[in-house]
C-alpha positions in Angstrom: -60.5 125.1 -166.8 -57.2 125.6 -165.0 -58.3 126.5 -161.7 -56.9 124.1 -159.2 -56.2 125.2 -155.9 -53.4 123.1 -155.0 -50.2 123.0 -157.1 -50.9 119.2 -159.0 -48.9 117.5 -161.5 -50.8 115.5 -164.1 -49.6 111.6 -164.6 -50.6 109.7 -167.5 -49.6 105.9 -167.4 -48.8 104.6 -170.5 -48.8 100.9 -170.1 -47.8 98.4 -172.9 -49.5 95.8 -175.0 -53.2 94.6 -173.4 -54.1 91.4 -173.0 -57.7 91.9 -173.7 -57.1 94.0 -176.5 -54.4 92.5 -177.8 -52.5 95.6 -178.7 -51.5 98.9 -176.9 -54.5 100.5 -175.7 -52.8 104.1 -176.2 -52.8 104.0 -179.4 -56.1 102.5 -180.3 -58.1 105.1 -182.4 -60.7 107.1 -181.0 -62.6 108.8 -183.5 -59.6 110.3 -185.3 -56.8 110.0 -183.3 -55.1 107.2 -180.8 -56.5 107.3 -177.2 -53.4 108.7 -175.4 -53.7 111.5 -177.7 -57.3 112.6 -176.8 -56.7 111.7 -172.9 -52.9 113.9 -173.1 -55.8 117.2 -175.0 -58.1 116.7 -171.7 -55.0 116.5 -169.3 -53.6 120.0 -171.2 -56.6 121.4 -170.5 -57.7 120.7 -167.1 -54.7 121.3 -165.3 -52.2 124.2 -165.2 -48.8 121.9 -164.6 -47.5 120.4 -167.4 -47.8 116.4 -167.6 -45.8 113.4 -167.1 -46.3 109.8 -169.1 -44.9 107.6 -167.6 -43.8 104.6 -170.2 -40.8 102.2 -170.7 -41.5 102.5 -174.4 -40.0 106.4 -175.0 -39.5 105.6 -178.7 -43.4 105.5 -179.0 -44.3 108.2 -177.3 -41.7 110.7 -177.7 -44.1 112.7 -180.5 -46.3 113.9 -178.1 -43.9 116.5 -177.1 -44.4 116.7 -172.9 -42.0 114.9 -170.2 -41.6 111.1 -170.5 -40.2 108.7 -167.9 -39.8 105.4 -166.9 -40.9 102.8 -163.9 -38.4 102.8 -161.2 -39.7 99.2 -160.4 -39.9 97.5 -163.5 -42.6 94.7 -164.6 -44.3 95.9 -161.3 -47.7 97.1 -163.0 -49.6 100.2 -162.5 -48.7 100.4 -158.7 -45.2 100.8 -160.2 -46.0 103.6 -162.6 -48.2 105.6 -159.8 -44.9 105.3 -158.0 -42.8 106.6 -160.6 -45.2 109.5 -161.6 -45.0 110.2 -157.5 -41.4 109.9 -157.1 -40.7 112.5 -160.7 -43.5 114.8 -159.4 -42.2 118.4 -158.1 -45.4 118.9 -156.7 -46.5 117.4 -153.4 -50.0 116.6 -154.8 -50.4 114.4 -158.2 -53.0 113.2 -160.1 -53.0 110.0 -161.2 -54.7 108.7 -164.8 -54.9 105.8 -167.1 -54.0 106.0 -170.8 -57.6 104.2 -171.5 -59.8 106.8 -169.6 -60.7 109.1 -172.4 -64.0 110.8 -171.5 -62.5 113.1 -168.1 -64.6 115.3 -166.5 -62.8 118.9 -166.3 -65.4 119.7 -163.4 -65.9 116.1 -161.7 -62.0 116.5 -161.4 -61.4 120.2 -160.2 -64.0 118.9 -157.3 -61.4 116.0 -156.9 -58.4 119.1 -156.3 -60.6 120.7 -154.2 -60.8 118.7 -151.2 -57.7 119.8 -149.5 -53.7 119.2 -148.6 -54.4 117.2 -145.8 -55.6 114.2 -148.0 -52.7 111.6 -149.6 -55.4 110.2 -151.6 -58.5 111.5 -153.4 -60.3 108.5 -155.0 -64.1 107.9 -156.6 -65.8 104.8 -155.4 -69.3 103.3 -155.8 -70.2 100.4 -153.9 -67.4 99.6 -152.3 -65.4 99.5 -156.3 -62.3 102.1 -156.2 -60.8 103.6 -159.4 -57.6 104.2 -158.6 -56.0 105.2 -161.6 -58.8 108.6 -161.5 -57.3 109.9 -158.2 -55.2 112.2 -156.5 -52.1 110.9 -154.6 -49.9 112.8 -152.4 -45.5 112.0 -152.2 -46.8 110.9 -148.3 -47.8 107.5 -150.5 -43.9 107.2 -151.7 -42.9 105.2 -148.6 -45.8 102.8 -148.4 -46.0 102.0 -151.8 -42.4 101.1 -152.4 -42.8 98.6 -149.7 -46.0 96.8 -151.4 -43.6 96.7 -154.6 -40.7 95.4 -152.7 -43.3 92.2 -151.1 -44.3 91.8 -155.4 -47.5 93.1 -154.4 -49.2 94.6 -157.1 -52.6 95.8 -156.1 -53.1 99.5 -155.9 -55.4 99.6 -152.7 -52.9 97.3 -150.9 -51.2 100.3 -149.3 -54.7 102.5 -148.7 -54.9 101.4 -145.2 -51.7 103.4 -144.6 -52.5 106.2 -145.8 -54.9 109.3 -145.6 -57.7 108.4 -148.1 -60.9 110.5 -148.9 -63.0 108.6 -150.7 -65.8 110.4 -153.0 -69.0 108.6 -152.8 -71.7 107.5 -155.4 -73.9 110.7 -153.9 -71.4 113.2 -154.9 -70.0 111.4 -158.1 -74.2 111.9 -159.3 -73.9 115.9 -158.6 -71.5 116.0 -161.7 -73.7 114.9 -164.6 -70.6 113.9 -166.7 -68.9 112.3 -163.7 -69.6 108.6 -164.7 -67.8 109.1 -168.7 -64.8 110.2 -166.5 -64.6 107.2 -165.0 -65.3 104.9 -167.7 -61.8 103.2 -168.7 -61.4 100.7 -172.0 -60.0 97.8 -171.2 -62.2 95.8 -174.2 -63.3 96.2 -177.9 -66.9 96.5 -176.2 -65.8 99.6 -173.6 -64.1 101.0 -176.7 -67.3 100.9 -179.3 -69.1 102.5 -176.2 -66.5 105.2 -175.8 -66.5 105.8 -179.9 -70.6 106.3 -179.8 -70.2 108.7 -176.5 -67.6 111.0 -178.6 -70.0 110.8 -181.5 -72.8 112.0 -179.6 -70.5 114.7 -177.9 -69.3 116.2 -180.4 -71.0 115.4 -183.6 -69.1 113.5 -185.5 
């Protein structure tokens, strides 16, 4: 489903060892295979630009075979890594996804590329909760964010009020039946049984 209308480059952060898991969620197994490896097939087949993962761990990752680089800031958290996937970008327009979000929504995010150039940020939210690594971000965010990571903050939305934002509400998140599995992330052994059953149900394992 390669159909965007805007030139995007895909980002995949790859971030290290979870405290809540208590090992690197991108290589917990899904089904048969280690998350990043089922959320790197989606990315191949959503979007027409070849992706980026960004890691500081390129020994790890290096068998997947696409572009790898590393945080320019450091030990700066995901903020860091939306940078660095910005900053390597040849495209104007990125999108931005976690290593734990495994169940995207090919249509839910070619609605997401849809909305436009004039946007530097295309995010879900419901009820006033963002989800920031399942967004579109435009270079324009560069600036703004490299000035959050020079203060050692570390919160993704502390530089929204900057910036452009379109935010896709709860009403148009529900016209994509699938929409809510794309945003779905694991961040516990809990979220990952969830995700495991949802794949079995899927595709009928």
């Amino acid at each position: 489903m390669k159909k965007e209308l805007l030139p995007v480059t895909p980002i995949i952060l790859a971030g290290g060892k979870s405290t809540r898991m208590k090992e690197n969620k991108s290589f917990v197994q899904l089904t048969s295979k280690p998350m990043i490896e089922v959320v790197l097939e989606k990315v191949l087949a959503i979007f027409s630009l070849p992706p980026i993962v960004i890691t500081n761990s390129f020994t790890e990752y290096s068998y997947l075979g696409v572009r790898l680089e590393k945080d320019i800031f450091p030990q700066k958290g995901p903020l860091a890594g939306i940078h660095a996937g910005l900053s390597y970008s040849s495209t104007h327009q990125t999108f931005i996804v976690g290593c734990d979000i495994p169940l995207l929504d090919p249509a839910f995010i070619q609605y997401m590329l849809y909305q436009g150039d004039s946007y530097d940020i295309v995010i879900p939210e419901e009820d006033g909760y963002t989800h920031p690594l399942h967004a579109r971000y435009s270079k324009n965010c560069i600036h703004f964010i490299e000035k959050k990571l020079k203060q050692n903050e570390g919160k993704i939305i502390s530089f929204f009020p900057e910036v452009n934002v379109r935010y896709i509400n709860k009403v148009e998140i529900a016209e994509f039946p699938f929409a809510w599995q794309s945003l779905i992330n694991v961040n516990t052994r809990e979220d990952l049984k969830s995700v495991q059953f949802i794949l079995k149900g899927l595709f009928k394992i």
